[in-house]
LUMMI-646583 format. One record per atom (N, C-alpha, C, O): residue number from 1; residue in three letters; chain; atom name; x, y, z. Coordinates in steps of 0.001 Angstrom, whole numbers. Last residue first. Layout:
NODE   nr  rest  kette  atom        u        v        w
NODE  NUM   ALA      A    CA        X        Y        Z
...
END
This chain:
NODE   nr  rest  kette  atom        u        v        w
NODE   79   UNK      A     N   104253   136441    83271
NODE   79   UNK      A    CA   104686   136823    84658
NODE   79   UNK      A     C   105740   135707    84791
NODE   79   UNK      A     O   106402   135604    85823
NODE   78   UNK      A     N   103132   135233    81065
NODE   78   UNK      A    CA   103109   136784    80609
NODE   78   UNK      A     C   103991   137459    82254
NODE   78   UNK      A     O   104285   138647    82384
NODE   77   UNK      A     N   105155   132921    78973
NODE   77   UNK      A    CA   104288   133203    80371
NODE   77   UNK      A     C   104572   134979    80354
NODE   77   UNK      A     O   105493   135693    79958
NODE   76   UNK      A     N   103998   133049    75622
NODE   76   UNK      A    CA   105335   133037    76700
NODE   76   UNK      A     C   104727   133573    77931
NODE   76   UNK      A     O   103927   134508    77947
NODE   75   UNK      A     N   101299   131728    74113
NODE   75   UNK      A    CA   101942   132555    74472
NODE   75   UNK      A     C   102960   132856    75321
NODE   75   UNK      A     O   102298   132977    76351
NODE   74   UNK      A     N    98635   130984    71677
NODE   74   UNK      A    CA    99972   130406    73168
NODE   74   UNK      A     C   100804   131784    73122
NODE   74   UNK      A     O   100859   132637    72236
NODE   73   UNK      A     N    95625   132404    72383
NODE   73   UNK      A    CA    96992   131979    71236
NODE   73   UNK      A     C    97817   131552    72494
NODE   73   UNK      A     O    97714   131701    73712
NODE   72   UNK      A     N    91829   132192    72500
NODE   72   UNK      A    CA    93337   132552    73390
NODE   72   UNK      A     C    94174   131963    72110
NODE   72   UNK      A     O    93725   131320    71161
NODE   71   UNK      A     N    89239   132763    71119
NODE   71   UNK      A    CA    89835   133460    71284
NODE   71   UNK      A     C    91231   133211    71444
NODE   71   UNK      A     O    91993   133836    70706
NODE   70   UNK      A     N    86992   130179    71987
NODE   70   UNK      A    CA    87334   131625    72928
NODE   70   UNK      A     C    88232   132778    72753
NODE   70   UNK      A     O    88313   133667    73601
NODE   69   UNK      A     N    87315   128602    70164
NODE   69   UNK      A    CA    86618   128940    70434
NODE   69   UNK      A     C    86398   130122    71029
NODE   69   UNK      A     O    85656   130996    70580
NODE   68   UNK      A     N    90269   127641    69474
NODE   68   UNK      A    CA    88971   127457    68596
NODE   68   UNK      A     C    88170   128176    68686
NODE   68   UNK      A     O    87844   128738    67640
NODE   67   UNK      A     N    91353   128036    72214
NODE   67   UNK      A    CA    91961   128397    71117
NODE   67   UNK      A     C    91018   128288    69588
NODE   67   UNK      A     O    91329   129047    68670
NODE   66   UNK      A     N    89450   126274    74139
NODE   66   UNK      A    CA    89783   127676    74346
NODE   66   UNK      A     C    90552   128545    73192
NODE   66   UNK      A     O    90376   129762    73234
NODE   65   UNK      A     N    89325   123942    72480
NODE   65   UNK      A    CA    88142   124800    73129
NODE   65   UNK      A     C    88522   126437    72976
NODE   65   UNK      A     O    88175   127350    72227
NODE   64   UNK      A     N    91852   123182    73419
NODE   64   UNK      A    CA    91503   122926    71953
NODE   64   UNK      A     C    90214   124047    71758
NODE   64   UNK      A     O    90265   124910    70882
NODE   63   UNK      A     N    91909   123014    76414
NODE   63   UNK      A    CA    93044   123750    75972
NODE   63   UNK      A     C    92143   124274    74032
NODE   63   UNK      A     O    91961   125422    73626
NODE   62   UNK      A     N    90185   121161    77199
NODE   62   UNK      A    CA    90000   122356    76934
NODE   62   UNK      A     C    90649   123261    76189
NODE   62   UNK      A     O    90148   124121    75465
NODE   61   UNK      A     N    91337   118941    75862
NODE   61   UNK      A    CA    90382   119289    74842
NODE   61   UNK      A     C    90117   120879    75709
NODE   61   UNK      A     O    89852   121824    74967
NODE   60   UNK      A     N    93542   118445    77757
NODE   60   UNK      A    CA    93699   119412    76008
NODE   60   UNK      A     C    92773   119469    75278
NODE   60   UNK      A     O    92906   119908    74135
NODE   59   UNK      A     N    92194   118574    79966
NODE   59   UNK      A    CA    93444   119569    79658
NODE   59   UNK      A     C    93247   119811    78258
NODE   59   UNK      A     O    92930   120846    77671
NODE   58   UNK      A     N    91360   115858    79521
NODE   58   UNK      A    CA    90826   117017    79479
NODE   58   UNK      A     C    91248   118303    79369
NODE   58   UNK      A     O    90639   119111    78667
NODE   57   UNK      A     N    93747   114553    79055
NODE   57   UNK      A    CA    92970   114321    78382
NODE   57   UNK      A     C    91929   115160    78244
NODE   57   UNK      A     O    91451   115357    77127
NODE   56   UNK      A     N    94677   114616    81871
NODE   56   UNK      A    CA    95328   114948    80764
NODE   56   UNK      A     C    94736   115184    79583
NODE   56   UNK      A     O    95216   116124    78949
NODE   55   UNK      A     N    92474   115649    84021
NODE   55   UNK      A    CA    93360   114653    84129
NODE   55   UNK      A     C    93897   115662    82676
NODE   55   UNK      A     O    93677   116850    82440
NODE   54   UNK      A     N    92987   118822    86398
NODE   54   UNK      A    CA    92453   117848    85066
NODE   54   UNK      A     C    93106   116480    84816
NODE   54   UNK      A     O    94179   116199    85351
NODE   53   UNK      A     N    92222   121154    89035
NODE   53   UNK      A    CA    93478   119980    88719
NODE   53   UNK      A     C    92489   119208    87348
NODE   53   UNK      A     O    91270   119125    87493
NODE   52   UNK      A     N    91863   124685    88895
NODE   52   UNK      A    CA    91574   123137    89147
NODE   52   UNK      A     C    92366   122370    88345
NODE   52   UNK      A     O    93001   122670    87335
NODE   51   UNK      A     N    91300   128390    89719
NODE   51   UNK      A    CA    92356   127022    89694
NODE   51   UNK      A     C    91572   125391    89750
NODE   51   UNK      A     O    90788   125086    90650
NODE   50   UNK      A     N    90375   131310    88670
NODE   50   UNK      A    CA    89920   130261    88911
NODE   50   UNK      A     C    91522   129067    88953
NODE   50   UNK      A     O    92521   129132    88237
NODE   49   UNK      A     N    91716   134297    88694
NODE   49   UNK      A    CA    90157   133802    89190
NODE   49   UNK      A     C    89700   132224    89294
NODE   49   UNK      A     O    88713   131937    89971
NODE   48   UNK      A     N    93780   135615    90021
NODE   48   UNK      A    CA    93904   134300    89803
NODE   48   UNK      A     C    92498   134278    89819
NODE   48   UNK      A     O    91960   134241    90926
NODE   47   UNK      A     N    95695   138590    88551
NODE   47   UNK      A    CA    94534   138106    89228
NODE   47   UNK      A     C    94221   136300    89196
NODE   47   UNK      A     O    94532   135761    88134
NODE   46   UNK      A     N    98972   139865    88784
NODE   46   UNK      A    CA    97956   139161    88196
NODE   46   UNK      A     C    96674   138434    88907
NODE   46   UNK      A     O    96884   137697    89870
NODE   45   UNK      A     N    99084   143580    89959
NODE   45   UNK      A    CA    99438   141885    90127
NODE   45   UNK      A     C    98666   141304    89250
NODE   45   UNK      A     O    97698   141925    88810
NODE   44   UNK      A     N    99599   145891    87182
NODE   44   UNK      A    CA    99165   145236    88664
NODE   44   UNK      A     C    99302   143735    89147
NODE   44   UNK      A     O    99701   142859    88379
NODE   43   UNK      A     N   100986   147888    85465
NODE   43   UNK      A    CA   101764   146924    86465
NODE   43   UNK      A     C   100837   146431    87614
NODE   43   UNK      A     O   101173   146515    88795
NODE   42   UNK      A     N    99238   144891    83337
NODE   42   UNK      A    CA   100339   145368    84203
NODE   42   UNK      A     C   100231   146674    84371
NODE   42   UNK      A     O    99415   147148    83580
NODE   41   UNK      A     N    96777   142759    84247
NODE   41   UNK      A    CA    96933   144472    83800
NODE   41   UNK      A     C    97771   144936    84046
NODE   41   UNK      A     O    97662   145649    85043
NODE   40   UNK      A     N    95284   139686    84070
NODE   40   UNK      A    CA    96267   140323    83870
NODE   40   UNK      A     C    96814   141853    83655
NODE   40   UNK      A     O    97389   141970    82573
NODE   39   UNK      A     N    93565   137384    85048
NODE   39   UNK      A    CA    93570   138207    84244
NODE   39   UNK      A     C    95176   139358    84471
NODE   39   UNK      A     O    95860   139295    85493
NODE   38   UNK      A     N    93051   133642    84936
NODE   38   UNK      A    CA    93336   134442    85412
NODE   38   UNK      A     C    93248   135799    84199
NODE   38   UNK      A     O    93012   135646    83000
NODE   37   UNK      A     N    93307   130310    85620
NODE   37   UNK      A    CA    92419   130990    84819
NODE   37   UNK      A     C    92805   132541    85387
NODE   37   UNK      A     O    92838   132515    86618
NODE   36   UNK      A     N    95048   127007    85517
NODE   36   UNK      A    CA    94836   128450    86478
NODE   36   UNK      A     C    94094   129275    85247
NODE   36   UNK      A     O    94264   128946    84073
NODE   35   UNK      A     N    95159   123684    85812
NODE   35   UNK      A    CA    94666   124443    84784
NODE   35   UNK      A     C    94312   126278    85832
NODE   35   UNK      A     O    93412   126451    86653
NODE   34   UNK      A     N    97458   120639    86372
NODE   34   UNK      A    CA    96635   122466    86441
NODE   34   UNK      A     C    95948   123052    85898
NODE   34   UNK      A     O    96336   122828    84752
NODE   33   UNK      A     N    96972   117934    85399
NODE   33   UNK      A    CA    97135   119057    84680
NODE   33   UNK      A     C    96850   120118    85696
NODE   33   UNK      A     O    95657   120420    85722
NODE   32   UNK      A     N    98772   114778    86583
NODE   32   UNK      A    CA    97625   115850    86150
NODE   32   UNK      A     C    97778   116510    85270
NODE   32   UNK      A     O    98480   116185    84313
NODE   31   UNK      A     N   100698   113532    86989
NODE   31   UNK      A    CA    99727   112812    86259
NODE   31   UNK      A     C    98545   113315    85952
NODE   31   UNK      A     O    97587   112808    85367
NODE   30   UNK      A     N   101768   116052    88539
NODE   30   UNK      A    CA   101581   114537    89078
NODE   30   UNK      A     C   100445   113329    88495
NODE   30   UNK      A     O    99695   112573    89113
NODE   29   UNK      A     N   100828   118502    87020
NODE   29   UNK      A    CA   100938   118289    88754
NODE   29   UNK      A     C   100876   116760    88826
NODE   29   UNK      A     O    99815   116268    89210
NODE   28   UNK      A     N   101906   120811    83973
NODE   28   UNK      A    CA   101504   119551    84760
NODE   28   UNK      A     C   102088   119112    86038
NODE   28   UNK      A     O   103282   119181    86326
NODE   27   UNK      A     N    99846   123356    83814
NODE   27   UNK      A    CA   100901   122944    84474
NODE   27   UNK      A     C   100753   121837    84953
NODE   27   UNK      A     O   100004   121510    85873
NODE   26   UNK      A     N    98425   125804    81928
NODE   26   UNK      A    CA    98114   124608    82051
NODE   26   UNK      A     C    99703   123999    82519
NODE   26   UNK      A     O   100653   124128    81748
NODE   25   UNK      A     N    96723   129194    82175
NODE   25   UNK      A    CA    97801   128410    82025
NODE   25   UNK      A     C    97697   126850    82405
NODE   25   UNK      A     O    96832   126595    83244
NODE   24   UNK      A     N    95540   131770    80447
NODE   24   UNK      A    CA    95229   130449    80866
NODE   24   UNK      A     C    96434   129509    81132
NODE   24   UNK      A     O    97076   129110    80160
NODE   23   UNK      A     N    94424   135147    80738
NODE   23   UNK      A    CA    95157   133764    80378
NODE   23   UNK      A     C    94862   132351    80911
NODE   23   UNK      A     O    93991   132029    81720
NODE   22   UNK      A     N    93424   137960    79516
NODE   22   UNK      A    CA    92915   137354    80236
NODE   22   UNK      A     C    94363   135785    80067
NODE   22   UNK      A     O    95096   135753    79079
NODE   21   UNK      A     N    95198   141390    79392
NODE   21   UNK      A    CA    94849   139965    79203
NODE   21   UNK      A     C    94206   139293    79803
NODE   21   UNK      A     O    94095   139708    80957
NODE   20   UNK      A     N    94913   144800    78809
NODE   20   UNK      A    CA    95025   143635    79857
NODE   20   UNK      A     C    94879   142459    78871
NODE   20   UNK      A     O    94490   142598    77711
NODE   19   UNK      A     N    93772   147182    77463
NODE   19   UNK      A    CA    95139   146564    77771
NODE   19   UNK      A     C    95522   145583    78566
NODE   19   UNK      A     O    96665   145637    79020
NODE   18   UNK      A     N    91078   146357    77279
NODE   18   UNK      A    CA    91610   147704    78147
NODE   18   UNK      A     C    93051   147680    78443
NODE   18   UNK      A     O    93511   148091    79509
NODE   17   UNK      A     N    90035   144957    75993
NODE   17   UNK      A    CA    90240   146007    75176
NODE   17   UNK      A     C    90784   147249    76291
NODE   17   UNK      A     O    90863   148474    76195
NODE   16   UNK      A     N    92556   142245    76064
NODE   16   UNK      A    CA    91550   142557    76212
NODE   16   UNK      A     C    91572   144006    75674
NODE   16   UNK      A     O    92552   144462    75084
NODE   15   UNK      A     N    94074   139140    74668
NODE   15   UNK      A    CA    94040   140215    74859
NODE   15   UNK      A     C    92648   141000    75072
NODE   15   UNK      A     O    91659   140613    74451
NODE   14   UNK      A     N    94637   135437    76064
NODE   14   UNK      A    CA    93117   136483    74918
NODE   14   UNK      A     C    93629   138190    75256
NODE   14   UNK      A     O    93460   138418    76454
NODE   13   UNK      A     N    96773   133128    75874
NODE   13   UNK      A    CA    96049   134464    76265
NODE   13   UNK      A     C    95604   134840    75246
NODE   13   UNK      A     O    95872   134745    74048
NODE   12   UNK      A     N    98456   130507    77216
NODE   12   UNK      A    CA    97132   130813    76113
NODE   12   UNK      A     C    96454   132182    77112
NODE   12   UNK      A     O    95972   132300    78238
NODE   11   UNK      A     N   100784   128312    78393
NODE   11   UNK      A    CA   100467   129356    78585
NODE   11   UNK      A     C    99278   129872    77275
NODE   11   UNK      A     O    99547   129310    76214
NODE   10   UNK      A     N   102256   125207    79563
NODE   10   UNK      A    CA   101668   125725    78412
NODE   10   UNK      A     C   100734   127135    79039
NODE   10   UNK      A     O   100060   126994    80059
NODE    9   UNK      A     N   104206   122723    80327
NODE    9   UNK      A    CA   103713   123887    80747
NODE    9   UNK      A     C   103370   124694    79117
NODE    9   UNK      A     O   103972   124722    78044
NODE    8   UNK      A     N   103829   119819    78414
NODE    8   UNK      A    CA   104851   120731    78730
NODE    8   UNK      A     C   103938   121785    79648
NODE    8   UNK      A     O   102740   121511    79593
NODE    7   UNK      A     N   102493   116820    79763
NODE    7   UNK      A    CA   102621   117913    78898
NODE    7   UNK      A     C   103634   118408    79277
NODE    7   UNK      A     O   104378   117947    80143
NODE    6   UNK      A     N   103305   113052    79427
NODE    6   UNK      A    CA   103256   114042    80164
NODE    6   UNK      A     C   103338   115664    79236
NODE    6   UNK      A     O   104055   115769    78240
NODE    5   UNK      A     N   101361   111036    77757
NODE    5   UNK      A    CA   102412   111829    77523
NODE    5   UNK      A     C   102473   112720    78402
NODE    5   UNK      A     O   101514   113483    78286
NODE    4   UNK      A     N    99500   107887    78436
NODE    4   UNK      A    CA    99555   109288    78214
NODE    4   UNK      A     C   101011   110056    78074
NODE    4   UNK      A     O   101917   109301    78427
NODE    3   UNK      A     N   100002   105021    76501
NODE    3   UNK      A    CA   100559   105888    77616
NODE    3   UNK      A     C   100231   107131    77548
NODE    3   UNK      A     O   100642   107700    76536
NODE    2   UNK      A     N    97538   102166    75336
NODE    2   UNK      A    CA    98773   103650    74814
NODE    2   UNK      A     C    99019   104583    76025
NODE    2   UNK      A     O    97970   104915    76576
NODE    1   UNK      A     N    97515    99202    75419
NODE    1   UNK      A    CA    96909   100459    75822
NODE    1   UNK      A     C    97964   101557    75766
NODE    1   UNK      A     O    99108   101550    76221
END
């Protein structure tokens, strides 16, 4: 049976049309994933709209989703 791979921290943003971003970040928590959902307008704080834990495996099909589908590119943490 093959080992999961622990990820790297991984960052994916969609630019918006009001100068902001939306992002996504994925942080691995203890055989998890993080997954934080948020928006972005500097200089304001960043907004956290959504947080939940994934196993690994889901992580990257969202991750796959969200770059296919929605728009986001990787990107250097924007904070």
């Amino acid at each position: 049976m093959p080992r999961s791979v622990t990820p790297s921290p991984l960052w994916l943003v969609r630019p918006r049309s009001d100068g902001g971003s939306d992002y996504v970040s994925f942080q691995p928590s203890q055989g998890a994933v993080e997954m934080r959902e948020g928006s972005h307008l500097p200089p304001q704080m960043p907004l956290l709209k959504r947080r939940r834990s994934l196993a690994v495996e889901e992580a990257e099909a969202c991750r796959r989703r969200l770059q296919q589908e929605a728009g986001y590119h990787r990107s250097e943490p924007l904070f």
